[in-house]
N, C-alpha and C positions, 0 to 999 in steps of 0.2 A: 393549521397553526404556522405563521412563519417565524424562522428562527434568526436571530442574530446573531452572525459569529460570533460576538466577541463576548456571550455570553455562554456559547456551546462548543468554543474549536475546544472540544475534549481530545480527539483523535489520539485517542489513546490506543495499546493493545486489546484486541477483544475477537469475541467470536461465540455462535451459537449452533444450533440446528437440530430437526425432534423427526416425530413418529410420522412419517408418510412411503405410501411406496413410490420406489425411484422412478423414474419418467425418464425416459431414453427419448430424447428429442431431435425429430425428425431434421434430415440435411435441408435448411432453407437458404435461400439465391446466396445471401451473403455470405453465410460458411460454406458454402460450397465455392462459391467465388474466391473465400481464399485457400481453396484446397485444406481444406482443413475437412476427416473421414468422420463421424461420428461412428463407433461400433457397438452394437448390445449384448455386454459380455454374460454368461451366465453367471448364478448368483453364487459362485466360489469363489476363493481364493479372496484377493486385495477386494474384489467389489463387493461380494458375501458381505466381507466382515463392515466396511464402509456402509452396507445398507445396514447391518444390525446394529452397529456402532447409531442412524440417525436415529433408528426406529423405536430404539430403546431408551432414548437420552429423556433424562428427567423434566425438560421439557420441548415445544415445539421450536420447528425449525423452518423458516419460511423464507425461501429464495434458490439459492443453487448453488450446489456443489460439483466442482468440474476437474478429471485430471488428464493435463495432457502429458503422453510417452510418445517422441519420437516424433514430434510433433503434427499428434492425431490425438483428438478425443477419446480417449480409452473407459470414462466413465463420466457419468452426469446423472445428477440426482436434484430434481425440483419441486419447487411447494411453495402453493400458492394460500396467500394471508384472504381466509375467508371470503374464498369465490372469487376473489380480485384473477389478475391476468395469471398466467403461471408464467412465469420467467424463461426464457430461452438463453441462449449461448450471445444475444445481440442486444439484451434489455442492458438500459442504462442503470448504473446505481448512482450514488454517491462514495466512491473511492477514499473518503477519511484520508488518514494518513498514507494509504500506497501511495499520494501525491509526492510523498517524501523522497521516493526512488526516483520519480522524474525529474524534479528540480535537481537533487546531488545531480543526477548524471547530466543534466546540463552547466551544471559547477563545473564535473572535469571536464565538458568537452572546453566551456572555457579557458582550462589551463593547459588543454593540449592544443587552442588555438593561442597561446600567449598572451591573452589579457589578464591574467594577474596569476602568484603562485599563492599556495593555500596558508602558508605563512604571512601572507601579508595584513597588515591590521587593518579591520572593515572601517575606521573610522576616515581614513584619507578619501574611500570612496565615496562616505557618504555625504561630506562635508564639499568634494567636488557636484555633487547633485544637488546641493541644496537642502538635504534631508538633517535629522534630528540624527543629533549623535547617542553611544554609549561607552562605555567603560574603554579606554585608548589601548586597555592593554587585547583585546577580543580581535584573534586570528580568524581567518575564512574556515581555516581544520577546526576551528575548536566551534563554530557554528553547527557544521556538520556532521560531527559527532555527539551534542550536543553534551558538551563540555564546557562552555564557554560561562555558561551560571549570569546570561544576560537579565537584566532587569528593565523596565519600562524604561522608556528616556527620563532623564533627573532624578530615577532611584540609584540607591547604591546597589552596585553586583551584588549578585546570590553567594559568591562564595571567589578565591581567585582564579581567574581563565586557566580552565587545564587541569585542577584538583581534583575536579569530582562531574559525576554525570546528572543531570536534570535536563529531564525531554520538555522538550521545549519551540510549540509553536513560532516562538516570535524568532526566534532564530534563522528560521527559514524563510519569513515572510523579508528579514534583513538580507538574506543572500538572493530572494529574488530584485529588492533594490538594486544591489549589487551586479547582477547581471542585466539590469536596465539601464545603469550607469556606463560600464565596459560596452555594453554592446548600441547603446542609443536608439534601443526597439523597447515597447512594451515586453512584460515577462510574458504574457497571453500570446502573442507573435512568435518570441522564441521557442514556448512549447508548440505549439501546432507545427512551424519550420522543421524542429528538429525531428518530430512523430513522422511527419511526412516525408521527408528527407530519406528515411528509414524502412518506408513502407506500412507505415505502422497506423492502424484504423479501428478506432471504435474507443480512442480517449480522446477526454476535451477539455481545455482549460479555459473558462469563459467567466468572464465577471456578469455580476447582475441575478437577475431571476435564474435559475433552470428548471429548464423546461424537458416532459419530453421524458422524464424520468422514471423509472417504476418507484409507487406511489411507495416514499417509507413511514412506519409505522414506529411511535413509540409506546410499549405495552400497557405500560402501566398507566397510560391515560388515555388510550386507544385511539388518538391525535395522529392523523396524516401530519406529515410535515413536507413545510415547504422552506426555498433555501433561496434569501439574496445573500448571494458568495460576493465579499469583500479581498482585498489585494492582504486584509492580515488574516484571510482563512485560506485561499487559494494555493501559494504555494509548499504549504505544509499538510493540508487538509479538505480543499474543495471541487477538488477535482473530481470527473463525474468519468465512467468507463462501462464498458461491458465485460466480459467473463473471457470473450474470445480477446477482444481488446486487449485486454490486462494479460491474459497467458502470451499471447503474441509479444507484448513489449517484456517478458520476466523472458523469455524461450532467445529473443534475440538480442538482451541487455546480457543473459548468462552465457552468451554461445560465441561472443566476442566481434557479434555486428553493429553493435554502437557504438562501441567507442575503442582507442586505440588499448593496446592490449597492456600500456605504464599506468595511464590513468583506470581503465578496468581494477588493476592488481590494487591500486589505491583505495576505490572504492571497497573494495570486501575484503581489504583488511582490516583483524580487529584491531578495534581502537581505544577502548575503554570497556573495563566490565559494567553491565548493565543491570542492580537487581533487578530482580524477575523469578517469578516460580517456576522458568523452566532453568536448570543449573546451566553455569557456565554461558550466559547468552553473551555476546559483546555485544559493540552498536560501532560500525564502520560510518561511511559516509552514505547515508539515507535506507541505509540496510544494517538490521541486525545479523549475525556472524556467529553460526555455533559449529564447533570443530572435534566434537566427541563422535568418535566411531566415522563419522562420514561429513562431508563439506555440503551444510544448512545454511540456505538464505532465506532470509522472510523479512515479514512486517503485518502486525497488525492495525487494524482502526475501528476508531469507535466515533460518531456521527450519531443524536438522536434520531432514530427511526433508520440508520444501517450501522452494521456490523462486517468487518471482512478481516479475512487471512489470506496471504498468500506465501506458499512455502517454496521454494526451488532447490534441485537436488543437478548439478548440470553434468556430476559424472555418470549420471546414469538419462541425462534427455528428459527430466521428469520434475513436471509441474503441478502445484494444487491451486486452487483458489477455493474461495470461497466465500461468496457475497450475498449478503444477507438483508432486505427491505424490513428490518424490526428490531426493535434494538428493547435489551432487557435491564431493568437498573441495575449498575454498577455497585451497590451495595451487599450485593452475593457474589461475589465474584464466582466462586463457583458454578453456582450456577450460569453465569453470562459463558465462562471459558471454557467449561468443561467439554463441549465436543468437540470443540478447536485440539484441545489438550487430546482428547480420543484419538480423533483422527490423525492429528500430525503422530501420536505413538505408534499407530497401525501402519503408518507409510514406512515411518522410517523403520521399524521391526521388518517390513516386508525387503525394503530395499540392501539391508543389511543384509537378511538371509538370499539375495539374489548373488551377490559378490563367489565369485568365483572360491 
């Protein structure tokens, strides 16, 4: 089946994963290439419960679950959708919303290169491009937080810029404009530049078909899906990665090597409360911000046929992901989030009781 954005940028929160035994996946050229150790921990402690937590969960779980400490693979757990490949640390997904983290952070390297400050209003930019306008009152901050309550071109705002929170695809798809304007490169260019610049290998920001993918699944009508990624799914939600990819760029976005250490403090401040059923979440600049007991950065996404989390904890070196080729209807929520919800409770119970 292929899908069209602009009928499925859901990229929402989400996350899944079920009954298989864990698969400690051998070191191949490329993780090893980038020094990165895989280790096969016994089944105690944080990994035990991580296997019982997949093994138990009400329903299945199909793709891979990875944590890196200290930046080594310390656990890995994979499952394969009915015979299909089983997933390694280098299999492509579809990255949903973690695309959100890439563009924000190429937002502030913009404003710690001087092309615009986050107060400024997105309409002067887009009206020097040529582009369709919205509401004059809509800051770059309140894009990025998604506060801003944009509405399609010629509707009226959601609500006033700055009042209230509504996540919000188009928002980002506007600030990738925006850095196509300031910078006079495709936004496609900018990301690959700035990943590389960085050292950073195994995401891609690519319009058109993708290809190349591990095949995602949606359950409930048991449809492969296939994805032409448009410029209004890309920067918010169409980005495609792997497990080592994705831990590699959260390990060195949280550790203060991309970007300078004013715009960093920008980015993961909170910014506005976010409902949500985990308490107290905010939402910074392309990361959500939770500050109970211990300093939580994440994001989830939702993509028919994938599902992903990623958590980061940087006072302790310590990363989750979690990417998923299957995606469960959004009408049980419980069920779609429930291992997400597991797992992130067992990391952080663990990390908590590590603290001196």
């Amino acid at each position: 089946m292929t899908n069209n954005p602009r009928l499925i940028c859901l990229c929402l929160l989400v996350f899944l994963f079920s009954s298989s035994q864990p698969v400690f996946a051998e070191t191949n050229p490329t993780t090893a290439a980038l020094g990165v150790e895989v280790t096969q921990k016994q089944q105690v402690g944080l990994s035990g419960i991580f296997d019982e937590i997949i093994a138990t969960n009400e329903r299945p779980f199909y793709g891979l679950v990875a944590l890196m400490q200290g930046g080594k693979i310390s656990y890995l757990n994979t499952n394969a959708y009915q015979g299909a490949l089983v997933p390694t640390l280098d299999s492509r997904f579809m990255l949903a919303s973690q695309s959100k983290m890439i563009t924000a952070a190429l937002v502030m390297q913009a404003v710690a290169d001087a092309k615009f400050s986050l107060d400024d209003k997105i309409t002067p930019y887009l009206r020097q491009a040529g582009l369709a306008g919205y509401d004059e009152r809509i800051t770059l901050d309140q894009l990025l937080s998604h506060s801003s309550g944009i509405a399609p071109s010629g509707k009226p705002n959601r609500f006033t810029p700055g009042s209230d929170f509504q996540y919000s695809n188009l928002g980002y798809q506007v600030l990738a404009q925006v850095l196509e304007a300031v910078y006079q490169q495709p936004f496609t260019s900018l990301v690959t530049h700035f990943l590389k610049r960085h050292g950073i290998n195994g995401i891609t920001a690519q319009l058109g078909e993708q290809t190349g993918l591990l095949k995602g699944i949606e359950i409930s009508s048991g449809e492969p899906m296939n994805y032409e990624v448009q410029m209004n799914l890309l920067p918010g939600g169409g980005m495609t990665g792997s497990a080592l990819g994705l831990l590699t760029y959260l390990r060195a976005l949280h550790s203060g090597n991309l970007l300078p250490a004013v715009q960093y403090q920008m980015m993961t401040t909170p910014r506005i409360l976010r409902p949500h059923r985990w308490p107290q979440l905010y939402y910074g600049y392309g990361v959500q911000v939770n500050r109970q007991e211990l300093n939580e950065y994440s994001h989830s996404g939702y993509l028919s046929g994938y599902q992903s989390l990623s958590l980061s904890y940087p006072e302790f070196d310590t990363y989750l992901v979690v990417l998923e080729n299957a995606s469960w209807p959004l009408d049980d929520k419980d069920k779609v989030f429930g291992l997400h919800d597991k797992l992130r409770h067992a990391l952080r119970n663990a990390l908590i009781l590590e603290r001196p």
